[in-house]
N, C-alpha and C positions, 0 to 999 in steps of 0.2 A: 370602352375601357378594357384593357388587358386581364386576362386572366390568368391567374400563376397557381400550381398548382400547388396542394398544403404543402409537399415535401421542401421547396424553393420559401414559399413563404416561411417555414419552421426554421430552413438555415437562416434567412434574413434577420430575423428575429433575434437567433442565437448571436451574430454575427452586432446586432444593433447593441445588445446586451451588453457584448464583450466593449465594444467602443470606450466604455467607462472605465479608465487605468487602472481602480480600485477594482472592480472584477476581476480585470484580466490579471491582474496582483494574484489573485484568492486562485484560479485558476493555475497558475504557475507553481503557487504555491501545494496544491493538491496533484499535482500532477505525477511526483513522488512515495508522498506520504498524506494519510490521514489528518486532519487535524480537528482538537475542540476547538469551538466556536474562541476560548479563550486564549487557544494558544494562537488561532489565527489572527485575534487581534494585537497580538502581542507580538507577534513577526512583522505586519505588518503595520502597524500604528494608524489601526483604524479603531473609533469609537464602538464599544458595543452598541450603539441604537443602530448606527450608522450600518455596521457590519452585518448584523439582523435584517437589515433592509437588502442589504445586496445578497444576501447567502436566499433570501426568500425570491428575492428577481432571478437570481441561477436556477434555484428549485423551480422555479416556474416554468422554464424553459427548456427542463428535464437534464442538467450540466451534473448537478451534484445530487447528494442521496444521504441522506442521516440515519445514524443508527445511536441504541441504546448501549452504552458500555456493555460487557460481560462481568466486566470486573466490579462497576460502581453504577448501578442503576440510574442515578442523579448527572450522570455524565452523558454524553452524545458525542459521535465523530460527524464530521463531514467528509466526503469522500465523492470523487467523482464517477459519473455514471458513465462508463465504460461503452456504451450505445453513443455515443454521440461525440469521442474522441476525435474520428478523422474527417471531422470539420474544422477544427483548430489547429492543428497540427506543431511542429515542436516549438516548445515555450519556454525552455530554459536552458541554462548555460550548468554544464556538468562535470567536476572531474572524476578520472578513473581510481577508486579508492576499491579497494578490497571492502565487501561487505561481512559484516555479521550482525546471523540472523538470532533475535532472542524469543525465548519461549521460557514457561516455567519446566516443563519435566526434561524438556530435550527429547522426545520421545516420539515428534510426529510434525508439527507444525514449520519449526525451524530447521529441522534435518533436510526436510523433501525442500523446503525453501531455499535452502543453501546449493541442494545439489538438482532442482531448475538452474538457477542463475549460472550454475557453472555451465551446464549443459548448454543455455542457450544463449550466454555469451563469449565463454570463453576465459572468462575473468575469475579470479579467486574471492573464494566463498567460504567461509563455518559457521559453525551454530553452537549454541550455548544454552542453558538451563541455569536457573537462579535455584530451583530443586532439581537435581538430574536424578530422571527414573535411572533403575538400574539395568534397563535394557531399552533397544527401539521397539513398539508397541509391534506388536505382530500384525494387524490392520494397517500400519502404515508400511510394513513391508511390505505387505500384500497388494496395496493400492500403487504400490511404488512399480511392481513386478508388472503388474494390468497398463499403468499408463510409461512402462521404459523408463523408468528414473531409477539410477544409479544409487542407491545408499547402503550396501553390499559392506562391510568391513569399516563401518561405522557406530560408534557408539556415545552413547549419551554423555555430557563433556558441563563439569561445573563452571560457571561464570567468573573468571579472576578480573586480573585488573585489566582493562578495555585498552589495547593496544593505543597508539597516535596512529592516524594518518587510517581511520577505518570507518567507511560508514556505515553506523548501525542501526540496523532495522528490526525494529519490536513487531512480530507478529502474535501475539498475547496480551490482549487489554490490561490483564490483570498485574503484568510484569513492565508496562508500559506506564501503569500506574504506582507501582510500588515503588519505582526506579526512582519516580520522580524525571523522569526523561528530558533531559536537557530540550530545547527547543532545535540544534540541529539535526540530532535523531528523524528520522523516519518511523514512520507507525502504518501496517498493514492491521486494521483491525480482522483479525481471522476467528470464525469461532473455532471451538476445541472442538475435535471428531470423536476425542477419548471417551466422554460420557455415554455417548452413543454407543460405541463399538460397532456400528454397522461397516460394513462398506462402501454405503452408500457415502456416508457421510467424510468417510477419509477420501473418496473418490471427489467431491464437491469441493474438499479442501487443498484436491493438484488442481483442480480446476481454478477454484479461484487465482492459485497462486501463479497458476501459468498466465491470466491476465493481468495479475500485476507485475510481474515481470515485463511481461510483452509491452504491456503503459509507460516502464520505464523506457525499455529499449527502444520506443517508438517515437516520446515525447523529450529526450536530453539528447544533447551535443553535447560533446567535447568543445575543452577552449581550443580548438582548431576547429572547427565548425562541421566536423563530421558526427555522425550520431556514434553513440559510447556504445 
């Protein structure tokens, strides 16, 4: 009898998982953005028992990773697990939209989020505040200065009316929630580094953001089938 070692076994697995079109749906569908368990059934018209059942077959497999809101306790996102992306490889169809990134102070989260994306696509990026501090947090310049991110001659910018033709990505649970965030929206659930004030903690926050960047830039094509 053949022997396969765990790492072959673990992709087959993963691989047997995806076969299920409702998966590979939920998968597509995080590949972007965050989502509650309720918005994903509601994108994709799947039953909640039903979706329960698959989002626990993914977990099992190590695909996605749940968290608790920041904003509303009683909430949870789903989100994929970053470890085990370039098994799958790109799952959806993307166009080139200028994004904007929201946060409540404008002060740390969506600033460095805007000006990653710039940086590492090439493509136009701002950010916004639904409360705009009255300056950029001195930790997130600082965290900005350590890892080379550009946010120099920037300042904290109130939330007007949301242009057409822009996709917008909430990185703040709690501004993600307030909004009411439409279902095409994107959600990066990011926690806030403000409370802390450490640096560690604004340094954790380019980190995260620099892989979900890199999730987008890895996993979307363009409708010409190059990657965006």
């Amino acid at each position: 009898m053949a022997r396969y070692s765990s790492e072959l076994l673990r992709r087959a697995a993963i691989h047997s998982a995806l076969g299920e079109p409702a998966r590979l749906a939920i998968i597509d569908e995080l590949s972007v953005s965050d989502r509650s368990p309720r918005d994903l059934g509601s994108r994709l018209h799947i039953p909640s028992n039903l979706l329960a059942h698959h989002l626990d077959t993914l977990e099992n497999i190590g695909l996605i990773l749940r968290s608790t809101s920041s904003g509303d306790a009683r909430r949870r996102y789903i989100r994929l697990d970053p470890t085990n992306l370039h098994i799958i490889g790109p799952r959806r169809v993307s166009t080139r939209k200028p994004l904007l990134f929201l946060c409540t102070h404008n002060s740390a989260r969506s600033q460095l989020a805007a000006a990653i994306w710039q940086a590492r696509t090439g493509q136009p990026a701002r950010s916004a505040g639904t409360q705009p501090a009255a300056h950029i947090h001195r930790q997130a310049i600082s965290a900005a200065r350590r890892n080379r991110i550009d946010i120099r001659d920037v300042a904290p910018s109130a939330l007007g009316k949301i242009p057409r033709n822009v996709q917008v990505v909430t990185v703040c649970d709690l501004v993600h929630e307030e909004l009411q965030a439409p279902l095409d929206w994107w959600h990066w659930s990011i926690p806030d580094p403000v409370p802390s004030g450490k640096p560690k903690a604004f340094d954790a926050v380019i980190a995260e953001l620099e892989v979900r960047v890199n999730q987008v830039i890895n996993s979307t094509v363009t409708d010409k089938g190059v990657k965006s």
